[in-house]
GUVOKE-757802 format. One record per residue (C-alpha): x, y, z. Coordinates in steps of 0.2 Angstrom, whole numbers, plus 5000, padded with zeros to 4 digits. Layout:
<atoms>
XYZ...
</atoms>
This chain:
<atoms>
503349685389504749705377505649545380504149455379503649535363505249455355504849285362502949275355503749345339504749205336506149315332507949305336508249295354509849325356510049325374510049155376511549125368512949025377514849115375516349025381518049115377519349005374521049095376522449025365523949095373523249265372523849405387522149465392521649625398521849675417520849535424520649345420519649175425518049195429518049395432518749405413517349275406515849395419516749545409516249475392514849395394514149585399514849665384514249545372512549545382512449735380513049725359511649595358510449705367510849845353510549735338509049665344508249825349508849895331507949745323506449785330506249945329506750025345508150155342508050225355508250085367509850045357510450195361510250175379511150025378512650075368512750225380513050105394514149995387515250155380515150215399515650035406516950025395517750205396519350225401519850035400520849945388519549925375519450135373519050085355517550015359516850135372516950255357516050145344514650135356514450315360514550335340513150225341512150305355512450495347511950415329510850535321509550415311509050225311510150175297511750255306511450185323511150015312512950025304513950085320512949945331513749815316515249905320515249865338514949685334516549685321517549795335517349625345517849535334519549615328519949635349519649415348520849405333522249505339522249415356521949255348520349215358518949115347517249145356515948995351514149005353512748865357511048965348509448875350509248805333511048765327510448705311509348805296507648775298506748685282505048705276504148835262502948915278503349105283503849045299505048915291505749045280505849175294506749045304508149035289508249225288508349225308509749085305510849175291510649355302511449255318512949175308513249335299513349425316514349275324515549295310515749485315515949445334517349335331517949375314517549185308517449205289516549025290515049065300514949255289514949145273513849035279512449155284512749265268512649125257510949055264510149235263510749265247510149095238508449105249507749255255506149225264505649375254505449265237503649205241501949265233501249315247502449415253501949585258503649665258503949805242504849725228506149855231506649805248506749625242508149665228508749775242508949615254509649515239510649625233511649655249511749465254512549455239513849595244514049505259514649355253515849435241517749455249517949625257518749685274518049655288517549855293516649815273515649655281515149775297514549915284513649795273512949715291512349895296511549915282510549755281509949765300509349935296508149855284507349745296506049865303505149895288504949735285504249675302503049845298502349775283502049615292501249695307499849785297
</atoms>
């Protein structure tokens, strides 16, 4: 099955993430309590569902996904949004769905700012993993990938920087036996270092697409 594809892989399982949102004196939209906290936890679910499906290579399940989260969420207040996600569903290639799923992420993010809502998240390994071993190295890639997409979900430039920094000083890529194309290793370097640069953040979300959208071929190469 696919789900049980992503836990033998090791690979990011982003499902099992706790969200709590915290409101700060923000006016939230149409519902509250624990209707409000269901409502989120089902649209981050369904933006989590697009990424990992992006990361691994199944366009066409992050299509479905964004086309139900655009139909769930048409019509509402968050308009913006729904229309995001259907950019994302009708994407014509891999490398746009890639950017416009970033984009969902980042559209999350500026809706938490300007209600002053911080969303925190409990991942299963808060801390980089160590070690010179693919799977440690993975595990540090996986870390700085999560962070990156945290910072995006809830415009936290700490947890951005701090995933952008750790990809860009140590790419798991950098190893002799890697089997990845020297090209797509700048390319990973080079955009990590984007990343952490200052920019907007519709800029982070672009460079974010663009970085997902690179994940494929590498788990290809692996695979072989």
């Amino acid at each position: 099955m696919y789900t049980q594809g992503l836990e033998s892989s090791g690979a990011i399982i982003v499902m099992s993430w706790l969200i709590i949102f915290a409101a700060l004196a923000a006016q939230v939209p149409e519902t509250s309590g624990r209707e409000l906290t269901l409502d989120m936890h089902e649209r981050f679910a369904y933006a989590a569902m697009m990424r990992t499906a992006v990361i691994h290579g199944y366009p066409d399940r992050a299509k479905r996904h964004a086309g139900q989260l655009s139909e769930l969420l048409d019509g509402t207040e968050s308009q913006s949004l729904a229309d995001i996600a259907g950019e994302a569903a009708r994407a014509a290639d891999d490398r746009e769905l890639a950017v416009q799923v970033a984009r969902v992420g980042e559209a999350c993010g500026a809706c938490h700012a300007s209600n002053r809502v911080q969303p925190f998240f409990a991942s299963r390994q808060p801390q980089e993993p160590t070690g010179e071993s693919l799977a440690a190295r993975m595990g540090r890639h996986i870390w700085a990938a999560d962070r990156m997409w945290e910072g995006l979900v809830s415009h936290s430039l700490a947890s951005w920087q701090a995933g952008a920094k750790l990809l860009a000083r140590d790419p798991f890529l950098m190893s002799s036996s890697s089997k990845v194309p020297a090209e797509r290793v700048q390319e990973v370097s080079d955009l990590a270092t984007e990343a952490a640069a200052p920019g907007s953040w519709n800029k982070r979300a672009e460079v974010y697409g663009r970085f997902l959208a690179t994940c494929v071929g590498c788990h290809e190469a692996y695979s072989q």
